[in-house]
C-alpha positions as CSV (number, residue, x, y, z in Angstrom):
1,X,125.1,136.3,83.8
2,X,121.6,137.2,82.8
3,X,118.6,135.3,83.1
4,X,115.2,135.2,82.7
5,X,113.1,132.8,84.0
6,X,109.7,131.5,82.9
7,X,107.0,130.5,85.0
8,X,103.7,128.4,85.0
9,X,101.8,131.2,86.7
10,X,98.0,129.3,85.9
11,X,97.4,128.8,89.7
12,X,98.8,131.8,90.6
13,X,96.2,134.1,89.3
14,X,93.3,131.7,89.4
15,X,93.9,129.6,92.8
16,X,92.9,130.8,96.1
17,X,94.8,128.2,97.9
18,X,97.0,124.9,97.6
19,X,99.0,125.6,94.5
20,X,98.4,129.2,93.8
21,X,99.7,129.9,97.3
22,X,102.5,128.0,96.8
23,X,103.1,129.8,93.5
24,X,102.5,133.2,95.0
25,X,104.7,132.8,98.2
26,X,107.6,131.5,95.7
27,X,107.7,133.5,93.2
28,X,107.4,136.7,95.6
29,X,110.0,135.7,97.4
30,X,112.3,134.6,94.4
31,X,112.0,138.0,93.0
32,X,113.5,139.4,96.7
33,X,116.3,136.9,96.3
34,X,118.1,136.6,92.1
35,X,120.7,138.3,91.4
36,X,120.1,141.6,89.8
37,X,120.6,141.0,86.2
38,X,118.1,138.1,86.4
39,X,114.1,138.8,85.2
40,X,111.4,136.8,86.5
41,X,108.2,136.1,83.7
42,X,104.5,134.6,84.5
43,X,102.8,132.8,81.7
44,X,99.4,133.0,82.1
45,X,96.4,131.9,80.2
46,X,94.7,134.9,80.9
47,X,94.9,137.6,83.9
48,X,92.7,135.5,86.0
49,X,91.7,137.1,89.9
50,X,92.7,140.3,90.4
51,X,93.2,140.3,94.3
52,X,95.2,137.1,93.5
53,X,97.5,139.5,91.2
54,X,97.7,142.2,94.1
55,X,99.6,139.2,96.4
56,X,102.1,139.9,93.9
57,X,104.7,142.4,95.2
58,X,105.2,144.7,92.2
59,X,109.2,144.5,90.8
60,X,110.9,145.9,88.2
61,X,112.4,142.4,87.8
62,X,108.6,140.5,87.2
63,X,106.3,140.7,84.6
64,X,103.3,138.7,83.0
65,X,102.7,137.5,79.3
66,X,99.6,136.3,78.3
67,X,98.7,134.5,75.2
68,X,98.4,136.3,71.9
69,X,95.6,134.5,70.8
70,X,93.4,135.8,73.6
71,X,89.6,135.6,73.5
72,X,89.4,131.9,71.1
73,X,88.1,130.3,74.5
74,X,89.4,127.8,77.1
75,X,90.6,125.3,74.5
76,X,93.0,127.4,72.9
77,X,94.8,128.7,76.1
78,X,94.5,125.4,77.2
79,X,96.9,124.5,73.9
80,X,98.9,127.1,74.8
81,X,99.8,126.2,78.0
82,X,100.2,122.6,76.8
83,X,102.4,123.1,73.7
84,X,101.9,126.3,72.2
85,X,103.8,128.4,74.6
86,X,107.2,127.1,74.3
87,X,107.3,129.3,71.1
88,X,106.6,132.0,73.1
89,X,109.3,131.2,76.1
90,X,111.7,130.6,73.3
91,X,110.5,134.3,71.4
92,X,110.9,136.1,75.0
93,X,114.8,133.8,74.9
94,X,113.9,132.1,78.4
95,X,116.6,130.6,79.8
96,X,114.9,128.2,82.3
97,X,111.5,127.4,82.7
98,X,109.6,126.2,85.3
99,X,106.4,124.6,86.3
100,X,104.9,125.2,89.4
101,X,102.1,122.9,89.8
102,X,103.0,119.6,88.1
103,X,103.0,120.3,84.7
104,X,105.2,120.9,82.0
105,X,104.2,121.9,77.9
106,X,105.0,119.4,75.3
107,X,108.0,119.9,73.5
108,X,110.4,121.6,76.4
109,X,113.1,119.2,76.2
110,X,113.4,119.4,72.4
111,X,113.8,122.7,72.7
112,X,116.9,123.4,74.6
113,X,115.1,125.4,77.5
114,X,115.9,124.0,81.0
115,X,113.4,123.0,82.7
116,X,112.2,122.8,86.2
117,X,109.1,120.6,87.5
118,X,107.0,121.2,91.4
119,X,105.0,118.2,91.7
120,X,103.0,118.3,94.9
121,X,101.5,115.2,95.5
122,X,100.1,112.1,93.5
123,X,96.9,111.4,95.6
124,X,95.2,110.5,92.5
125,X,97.9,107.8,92.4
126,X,98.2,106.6,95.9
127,X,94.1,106.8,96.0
128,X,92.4,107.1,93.1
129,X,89.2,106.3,94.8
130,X,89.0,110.2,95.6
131,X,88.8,111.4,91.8
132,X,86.7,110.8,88.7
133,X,87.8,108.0,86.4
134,X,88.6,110.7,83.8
135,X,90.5,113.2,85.9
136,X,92.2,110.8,87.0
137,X,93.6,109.1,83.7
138,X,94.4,113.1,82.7
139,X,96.4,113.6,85.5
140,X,98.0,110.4,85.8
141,X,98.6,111.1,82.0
142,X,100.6,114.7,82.2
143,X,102.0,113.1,85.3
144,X,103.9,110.4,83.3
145,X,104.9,113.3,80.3
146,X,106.2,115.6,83.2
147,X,108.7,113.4,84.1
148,X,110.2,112.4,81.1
149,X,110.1,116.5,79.7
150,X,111.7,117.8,83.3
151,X,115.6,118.3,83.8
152,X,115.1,118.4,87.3
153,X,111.8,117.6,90.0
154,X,111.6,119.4,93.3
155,X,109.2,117.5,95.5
156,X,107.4,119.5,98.5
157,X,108.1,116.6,100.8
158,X,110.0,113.4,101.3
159,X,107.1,111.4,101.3
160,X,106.1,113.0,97.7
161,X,109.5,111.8,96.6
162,X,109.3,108.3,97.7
163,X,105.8,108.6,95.4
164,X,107.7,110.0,92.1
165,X,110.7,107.2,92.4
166,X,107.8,104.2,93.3
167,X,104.7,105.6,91.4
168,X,106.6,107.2,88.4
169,X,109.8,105.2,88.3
170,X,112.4,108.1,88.5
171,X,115.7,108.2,89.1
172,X,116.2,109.4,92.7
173,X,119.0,111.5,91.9
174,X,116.7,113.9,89.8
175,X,114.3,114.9,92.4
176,X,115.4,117.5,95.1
177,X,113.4,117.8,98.2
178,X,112.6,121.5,98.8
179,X,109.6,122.3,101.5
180,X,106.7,124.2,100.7
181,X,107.4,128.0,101.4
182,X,105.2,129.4,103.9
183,X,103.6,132.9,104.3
184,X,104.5,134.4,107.8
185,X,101.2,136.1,108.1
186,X,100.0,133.8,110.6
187,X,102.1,134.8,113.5
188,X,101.7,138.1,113.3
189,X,99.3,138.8,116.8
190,X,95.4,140.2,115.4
191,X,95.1,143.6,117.5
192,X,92.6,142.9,120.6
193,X,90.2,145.3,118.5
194,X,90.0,142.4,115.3
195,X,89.7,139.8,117.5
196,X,86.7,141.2,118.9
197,X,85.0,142.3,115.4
198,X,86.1,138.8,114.2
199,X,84.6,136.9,116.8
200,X,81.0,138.8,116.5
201,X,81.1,138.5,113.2
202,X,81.1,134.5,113.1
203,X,79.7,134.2,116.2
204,X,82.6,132.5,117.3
205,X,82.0,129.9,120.4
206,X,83.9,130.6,123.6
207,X,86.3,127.4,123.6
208,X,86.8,125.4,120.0
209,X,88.9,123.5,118.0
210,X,89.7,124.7,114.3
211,X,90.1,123.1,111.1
212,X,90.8,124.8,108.0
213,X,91.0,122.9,104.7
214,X,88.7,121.7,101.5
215,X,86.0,120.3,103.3
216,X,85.9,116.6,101.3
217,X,86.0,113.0,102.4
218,X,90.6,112.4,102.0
219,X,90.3,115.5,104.5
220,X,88.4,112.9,106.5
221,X,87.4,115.8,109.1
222,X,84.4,113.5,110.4
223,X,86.5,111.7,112.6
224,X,86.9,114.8,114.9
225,X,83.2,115.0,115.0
226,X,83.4,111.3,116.2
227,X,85.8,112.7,118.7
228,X,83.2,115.4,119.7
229,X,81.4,113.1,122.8
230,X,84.5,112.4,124.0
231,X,85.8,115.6,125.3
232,X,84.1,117.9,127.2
233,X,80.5,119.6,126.2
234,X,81.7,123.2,126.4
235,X,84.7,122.6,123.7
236,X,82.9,123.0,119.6
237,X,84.4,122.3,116.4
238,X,85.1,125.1,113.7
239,X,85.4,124.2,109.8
240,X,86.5,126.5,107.3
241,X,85.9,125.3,104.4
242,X,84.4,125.5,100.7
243,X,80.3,123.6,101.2
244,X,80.4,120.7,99.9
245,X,78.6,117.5,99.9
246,X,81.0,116.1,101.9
247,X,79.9,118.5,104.6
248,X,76.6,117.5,104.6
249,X,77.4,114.0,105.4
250,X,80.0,115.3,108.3
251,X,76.6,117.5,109.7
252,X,74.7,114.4,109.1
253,X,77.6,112.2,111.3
254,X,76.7,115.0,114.1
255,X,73.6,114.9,114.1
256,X,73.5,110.8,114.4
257,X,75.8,111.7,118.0
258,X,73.9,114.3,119.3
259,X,76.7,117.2,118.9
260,X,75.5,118.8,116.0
261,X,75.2,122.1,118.2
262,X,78.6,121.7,118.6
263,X,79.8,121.7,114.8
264,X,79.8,125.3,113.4
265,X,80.5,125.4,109.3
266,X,81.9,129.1,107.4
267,X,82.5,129.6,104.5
268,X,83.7,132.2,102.0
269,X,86.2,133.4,104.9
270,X,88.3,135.9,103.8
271,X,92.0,135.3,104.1
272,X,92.4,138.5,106.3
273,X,90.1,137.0,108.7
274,X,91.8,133.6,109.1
275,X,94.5,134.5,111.5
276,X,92.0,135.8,113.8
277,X,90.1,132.8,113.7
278,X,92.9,131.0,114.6
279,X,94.2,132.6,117.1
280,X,91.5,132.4,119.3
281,X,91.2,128.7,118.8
282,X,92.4,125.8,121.6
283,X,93.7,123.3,119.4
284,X,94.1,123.0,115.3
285,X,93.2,119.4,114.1
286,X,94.1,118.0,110.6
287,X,92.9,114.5,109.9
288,X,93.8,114.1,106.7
289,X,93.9,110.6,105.3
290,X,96.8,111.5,102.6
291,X,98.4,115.2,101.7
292,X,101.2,116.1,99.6
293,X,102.6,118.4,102.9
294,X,100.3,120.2,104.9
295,X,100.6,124.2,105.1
296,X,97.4,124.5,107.2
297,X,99.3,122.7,109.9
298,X,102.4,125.5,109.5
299,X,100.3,128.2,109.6
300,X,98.0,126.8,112.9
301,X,101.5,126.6,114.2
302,X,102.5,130.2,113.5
303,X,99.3,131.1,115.3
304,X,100.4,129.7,118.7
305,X,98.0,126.6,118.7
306,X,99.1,122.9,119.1
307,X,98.3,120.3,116.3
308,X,96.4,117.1,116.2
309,X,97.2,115.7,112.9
310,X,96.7,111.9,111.7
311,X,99.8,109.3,110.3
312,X,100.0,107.8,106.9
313,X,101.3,110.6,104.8
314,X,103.9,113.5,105.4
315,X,101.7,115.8,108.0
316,X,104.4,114.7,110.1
317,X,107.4,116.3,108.4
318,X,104.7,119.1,108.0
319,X,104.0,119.5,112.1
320,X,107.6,117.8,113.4
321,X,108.3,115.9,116.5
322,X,106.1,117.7,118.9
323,X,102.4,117.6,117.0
324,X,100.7,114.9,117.9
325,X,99.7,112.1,115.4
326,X,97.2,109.6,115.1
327,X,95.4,106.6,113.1
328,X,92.7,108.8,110.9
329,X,90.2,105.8,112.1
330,X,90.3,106.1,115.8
331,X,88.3,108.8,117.3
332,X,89.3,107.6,120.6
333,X,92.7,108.4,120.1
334,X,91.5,111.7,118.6
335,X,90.1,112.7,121.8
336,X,93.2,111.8,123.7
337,X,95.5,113.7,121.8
338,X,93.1,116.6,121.8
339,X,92.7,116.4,125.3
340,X,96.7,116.7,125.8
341,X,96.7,119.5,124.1
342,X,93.8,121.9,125.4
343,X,94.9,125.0,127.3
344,X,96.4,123.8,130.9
345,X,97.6,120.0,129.8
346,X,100.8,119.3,130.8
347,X,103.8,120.2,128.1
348,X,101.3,122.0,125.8
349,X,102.7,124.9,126.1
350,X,106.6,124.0,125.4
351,X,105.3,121.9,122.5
352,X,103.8,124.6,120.8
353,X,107.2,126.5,121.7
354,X,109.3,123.4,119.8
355,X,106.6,123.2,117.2
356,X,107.4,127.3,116.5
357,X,110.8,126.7,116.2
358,X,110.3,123.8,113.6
359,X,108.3,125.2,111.3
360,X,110.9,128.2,111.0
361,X,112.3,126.4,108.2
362,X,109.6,126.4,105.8
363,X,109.5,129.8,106.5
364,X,110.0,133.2,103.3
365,X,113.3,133.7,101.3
366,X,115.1,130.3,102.9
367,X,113.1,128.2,100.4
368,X,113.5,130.7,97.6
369,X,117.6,130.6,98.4
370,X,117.0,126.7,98.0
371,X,115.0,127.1,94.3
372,X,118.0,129.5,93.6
373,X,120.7,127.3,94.1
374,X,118.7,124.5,92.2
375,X,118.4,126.7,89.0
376,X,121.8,127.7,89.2
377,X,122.9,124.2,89.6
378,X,120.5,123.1,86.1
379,X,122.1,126.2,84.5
380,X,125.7,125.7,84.9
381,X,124.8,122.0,83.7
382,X,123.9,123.0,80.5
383,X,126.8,125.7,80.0
């Protein structure tokens, strides 16, 4: 039977990372799996990036819309995407709709249209002390109208659904738990050649740890500075990250222990260059107080490199068994874990061998078979 399914596709053309990969990777790989009579359409509020668009594989089976009303400014797409566009998914006869990034549009559930809801995470619930009083009563606000609109929730991870049935008071039985689909660009091997134009051209250090992520205080990527005088003075510390004022403190933190030659900051790394970069690292660490999964872990993962992650969300469903996890306020433990896992420490290499084998589940067209299932599932329920 024929189908056409609507999509929040905000993040997707406007969002470099977090949700707008997680859009991207889905909805490219959705439109390699539906059946054939079955059309895939992005709702945008305008056409955003266009090397954002160009991740999109072109189909015969995907298309945009964009809002008539274009050029009345940000508060009328920002209507539109709140209420005004379920006129248009019910002009274009959508037959499921879903929302990739948390949100849903006022009015879906009146209208007949199935709908289908991605939440993430709820950091702003589970610590609101890391966003604005006002961002946070907006998000907690659509968070709250979400739930009630959706037919069905997909959480990225268990511990996100243990946050929608405590923090949102859902009934467990309409959440599914689908992982976060992951690119396999990371473990393709860079060409000797890339390696070497990569490392001159961020004058790479010879022996480093990576971390790649927003560069703010929940990332909490001071406490591997702390770590920093406890393992030995030829191994530095790569961040990737947006500059923030965050970073300034963290430079500040390593100045105050004497390893601030050791801390090297980039930014405005291009996404071709990141599997390069990791690559040629020892060890990925990720001490994250609280994350809704964790893809930076997959994808150091997919590059060869063991992971030193921290406990108290889901980074371990993100990293599995054989990462290694630890309080995110001991940078003693830190330093042990890193040290078990730089290049000759026993096991290292077999754990990044389990670790590979993991992660193969978050992994292309098995998430999007998942997604399938779950829309055909809603679908039939309605019939």
């Amino acid at each position: 039977m024929k189908h056409i399914i609507g999509y929040d596709a905000k993040r997707l053309v406007r969002n470099t990372s977090g949700l707008g990969n997680y859009s991207r990777t889905l909805v490219n790989d959705l439109a390699a799996t539906v059946p054939g009579d079955w059309s895939l359409r992005l709702y945008a509020p305008d056409e955003g990036r266009e090397d954002l668009r160009r991740q999109i594989a072109p189909r015969p089976n995907l298309q945009y819309s964009l809002p008539k009303q274009g050029g009345l400014g940000w508060v009328s797409t920002s209507f539109w995407r709140t209420r005004g566009i379920v006129s248009d998914l019910q002009r274009d006869h959508v037959t499921l709709y879903h929302g990739l990034s948390g949100e849903l549009p006022l009015g879906i559930r009146k209208s007949g249209i199935p709908s289908v809801v991605t939440i993430h995470d709820l950091i702003f619930l589970r610590h609101p002390e890391y966003y604005k009083w006002l961002d946070r009563k907006i998000y907690t606000w659509k968070f709250h109208r979400t739930v009630k609109e959706a037919d069905l929730i997909i959480a990225i991870s268990e511990c996100t659904r243990r946050d929608i049935i405590e923090l949102g008071q859902v009934p467990a039985d309409k959440i599914r738990v689908i992982y976060q689909s992951c690119s396999t660009l990371f473990k393709q091997r860079e060409g000797d050649d890339h390696l070497m134009k990569v490392n001159a051209r961020y004058e790479l250090p010879a022996r480093y740890l990576v971390n790649v992520g927003t560069i703010e205080p929940r990332k909490n990527i001071a406490l591997a500075v702390k770590a920093l005088p406890l393992l030995p003075d030829d191994l530095q510390l790569v961040i990737i990250g947006r500059r923030t004022p965050y970073a300034d403190e963290v430079l500040q933190e390593a100045r105050r222990l004497g390893v601030s030659h050791r801390v090297k900051l980039l930014h405005n790394v291009p996404t071709d260059d990141l599997p390069a970069i990791l690559q040629m690292a020892e060890v990925s660490v990720y001490p994250s107080r609280y994350e809704g999964f964790g893809i930076p872990i997959i994808e150091a993962i997919q590059s060869g490199l063991p992971v030193v992650a921290c406990t108290g969300s889901c980074l371990e469903e993100a990293g599995g068994p054989d990462s290694l996890y630890v309080s995110p306020d001991d940078p003693s433990a830190m330093a042990q874990a890193i040290r078990q896992s730089l290049k000759g420490a026993e096991g290292r290499e077999e754990r990044i061998r389990r670790s590979q084998t993991y992660v193969q589940r978050f992994e292309g067209t098995d998430v999007a078979t998942q997604v399938l299932h779950l829309y055909q599932e809603l679908l039939k329920s309605k019939t």
